[in-house]
N, C-alpha and C positions, 0 to 999 in steps of 0.2 A: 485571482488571489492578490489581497493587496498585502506587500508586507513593509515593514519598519522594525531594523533591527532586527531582533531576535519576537517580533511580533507578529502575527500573520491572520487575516480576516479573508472569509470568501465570501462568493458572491452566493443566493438562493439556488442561483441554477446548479453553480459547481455543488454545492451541499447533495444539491439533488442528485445528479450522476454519480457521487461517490457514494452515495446511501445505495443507487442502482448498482455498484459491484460491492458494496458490501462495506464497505468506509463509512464508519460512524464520525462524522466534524461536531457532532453537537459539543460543546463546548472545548472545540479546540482553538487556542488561543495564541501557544506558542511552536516552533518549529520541533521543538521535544514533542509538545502534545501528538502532532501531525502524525510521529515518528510510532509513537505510541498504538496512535488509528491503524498504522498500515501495520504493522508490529501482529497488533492485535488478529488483522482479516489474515494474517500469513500461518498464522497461531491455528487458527481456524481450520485454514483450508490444512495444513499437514495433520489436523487431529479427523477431519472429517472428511476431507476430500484428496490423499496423498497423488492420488495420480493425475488429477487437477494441477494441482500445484508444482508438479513435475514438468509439465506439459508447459508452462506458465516458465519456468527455468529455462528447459528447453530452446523456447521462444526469446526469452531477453538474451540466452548464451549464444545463439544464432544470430541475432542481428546485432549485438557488439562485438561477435570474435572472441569471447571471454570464455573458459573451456569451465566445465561444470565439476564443483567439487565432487569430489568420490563422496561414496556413500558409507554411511556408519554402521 
């Protein structure tokens, strides 16, 4: 990823691996858009895949030490 400022370009490969888990880049330009993209696949996976997405929590709250909000 090359960025400037608040502007940010990837490379074909990165496009490619982020289309493999679900990250749409195609026209993302700025670090809002980015924000947008993953915004978007996290949208997804709690309407379609909740226990996915959990598991996924799970895993970032485990390797930072960060404890997992309660549930609504």
């Amino acid at each position: 990823m090359l960025k400037f400022k608040d502007q940010v370009r990837f490379t074909a490969s990165e496009i490619e691996q982020c289309r493999r888990i679900g990250i749409d880049l195609a026209g993302v330009k700025t670090n809002a858009d980015y924000s947008k993209a993953v915004i978007e696949l996290i949208t997804t996976l709690e309407r379609e895949r909740p226990d996915l997405l959990e598991k996924i929590f799970r895993a970032v709250a485990a390797r930072t030490d960060l404890p997992l909000p309660g549930k609504s």
